[in-house]
C-alpha positions as CSV (number, residue, x, y, z in Angstrom):
1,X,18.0,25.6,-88.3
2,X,19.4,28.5,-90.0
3,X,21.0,30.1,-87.0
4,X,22.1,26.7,-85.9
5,X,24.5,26.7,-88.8
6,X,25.9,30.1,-88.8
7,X,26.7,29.7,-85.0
8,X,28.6,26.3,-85.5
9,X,30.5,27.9,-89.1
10,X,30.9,31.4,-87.5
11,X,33.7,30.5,-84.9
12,X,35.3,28.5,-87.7
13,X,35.1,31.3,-90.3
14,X,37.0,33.9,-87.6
15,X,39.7,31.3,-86.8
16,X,40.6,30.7,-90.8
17,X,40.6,34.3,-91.6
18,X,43.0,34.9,-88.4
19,X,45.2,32.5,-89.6
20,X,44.9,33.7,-93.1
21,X,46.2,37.3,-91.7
22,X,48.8,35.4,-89.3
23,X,50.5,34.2,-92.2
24,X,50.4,37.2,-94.2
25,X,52.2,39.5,-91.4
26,X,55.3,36.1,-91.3
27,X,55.5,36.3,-94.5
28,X,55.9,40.1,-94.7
29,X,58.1,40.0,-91.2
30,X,60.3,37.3,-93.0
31,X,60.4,39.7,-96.7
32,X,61.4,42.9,-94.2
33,X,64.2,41.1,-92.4
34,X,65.7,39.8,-95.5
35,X,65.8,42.9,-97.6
36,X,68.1,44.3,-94.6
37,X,64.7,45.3,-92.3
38,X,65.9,45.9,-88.9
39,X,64.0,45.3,-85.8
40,X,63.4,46.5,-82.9
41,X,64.9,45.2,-79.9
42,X,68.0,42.9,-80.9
43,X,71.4,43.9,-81.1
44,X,72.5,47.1,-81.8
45,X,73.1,48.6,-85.6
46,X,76.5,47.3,-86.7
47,X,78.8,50.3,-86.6
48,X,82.3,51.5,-86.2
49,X,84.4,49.6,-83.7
50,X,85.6,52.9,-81.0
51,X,88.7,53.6,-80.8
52,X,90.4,53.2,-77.5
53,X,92.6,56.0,-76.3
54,X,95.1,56.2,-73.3
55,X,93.5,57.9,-70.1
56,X,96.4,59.8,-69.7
57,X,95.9,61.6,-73.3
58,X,91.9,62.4,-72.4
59,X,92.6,66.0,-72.5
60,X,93.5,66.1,-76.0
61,X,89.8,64.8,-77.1
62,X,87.8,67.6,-75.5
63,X,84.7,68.6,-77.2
64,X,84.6,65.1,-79.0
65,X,82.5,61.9,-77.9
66,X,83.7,59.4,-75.9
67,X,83.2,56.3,-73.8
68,X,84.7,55.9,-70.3
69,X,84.8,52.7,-68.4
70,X,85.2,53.5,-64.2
71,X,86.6,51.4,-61.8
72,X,82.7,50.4,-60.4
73,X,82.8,48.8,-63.8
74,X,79.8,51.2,-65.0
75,X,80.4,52.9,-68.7
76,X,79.4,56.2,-69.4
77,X,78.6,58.1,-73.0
78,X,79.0,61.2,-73.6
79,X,80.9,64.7,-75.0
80,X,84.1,65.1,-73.1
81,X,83.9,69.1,-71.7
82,X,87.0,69.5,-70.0
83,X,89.9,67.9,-68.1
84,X,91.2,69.7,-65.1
85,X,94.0,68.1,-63.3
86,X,92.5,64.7,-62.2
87,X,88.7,65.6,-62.6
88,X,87.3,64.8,-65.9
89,X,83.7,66.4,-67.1
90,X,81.3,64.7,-69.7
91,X,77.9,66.0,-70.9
92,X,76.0,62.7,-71.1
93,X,72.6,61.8,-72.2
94,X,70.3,60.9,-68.8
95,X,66.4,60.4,-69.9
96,X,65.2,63.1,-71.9
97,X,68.0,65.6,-71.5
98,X,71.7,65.9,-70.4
99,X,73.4,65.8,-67.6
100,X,77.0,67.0,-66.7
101,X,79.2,64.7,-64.7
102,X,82.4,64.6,-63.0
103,X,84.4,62.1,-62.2
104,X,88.2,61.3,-60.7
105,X,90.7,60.4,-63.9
106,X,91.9,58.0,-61.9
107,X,88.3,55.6,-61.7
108,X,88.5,55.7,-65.4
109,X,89.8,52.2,-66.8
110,X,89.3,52.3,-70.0
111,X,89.0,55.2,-73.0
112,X,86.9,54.5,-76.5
113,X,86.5,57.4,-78.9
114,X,83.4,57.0,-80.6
């Protein structure tokens, strides 16, 4: 009769202690967000609004970071190298390393410094 009881209490013992535990981590979710706890898929951190800067002018911001907006309507990140008559060079973060692209100044649309 023993065992009877411990097999019909056991089930309900696990699911009160899980909800016990459930409660604790929305509680402690709910303290972490308010207290300015970030998470980790959302929008990203609030930050400076970039700067745009004319196309034309991209040779003055060599060696600083910038995002370019292309024709295709792709954007791409990255540390302006060089501008050489209409072919503009960014070091750009691809994976886990960098790659160095080239595009024509003319595809570009649109010029943020970030």
């Amino acid at each position: 009769m023993k065992s009877f009881w411990f097999c019909m209490l056991g089930p309900c013992l696990a699911i009160s202690s899980a909800a016990a535990f459930a409660q604790d981590d929305a509680v402690w979710i709910e303290r972490h967000l308010r207290n300015g706890g970030g998470t980790a898929i959302g929008p990203p951190p609030q930050g400076r609004v970039p700067d745009p800067i004319a196309v034309a002018n991209l040779d003055r911001y060599v060696g600083q970071d910038v995002r370019l907006t292309l024709s295709s309507g792709r954007v791409r990140d990255g540390r302006l190298q060089r501008v050489e008559g209409d072919e503009v060079f960014l070091r750009s973060r691809m994976g886990g390393g960098y790659a160095n692209v080239s595009f024509s100044r003319s595809q570009v649309v649109r010029a943020e410094l970030e």
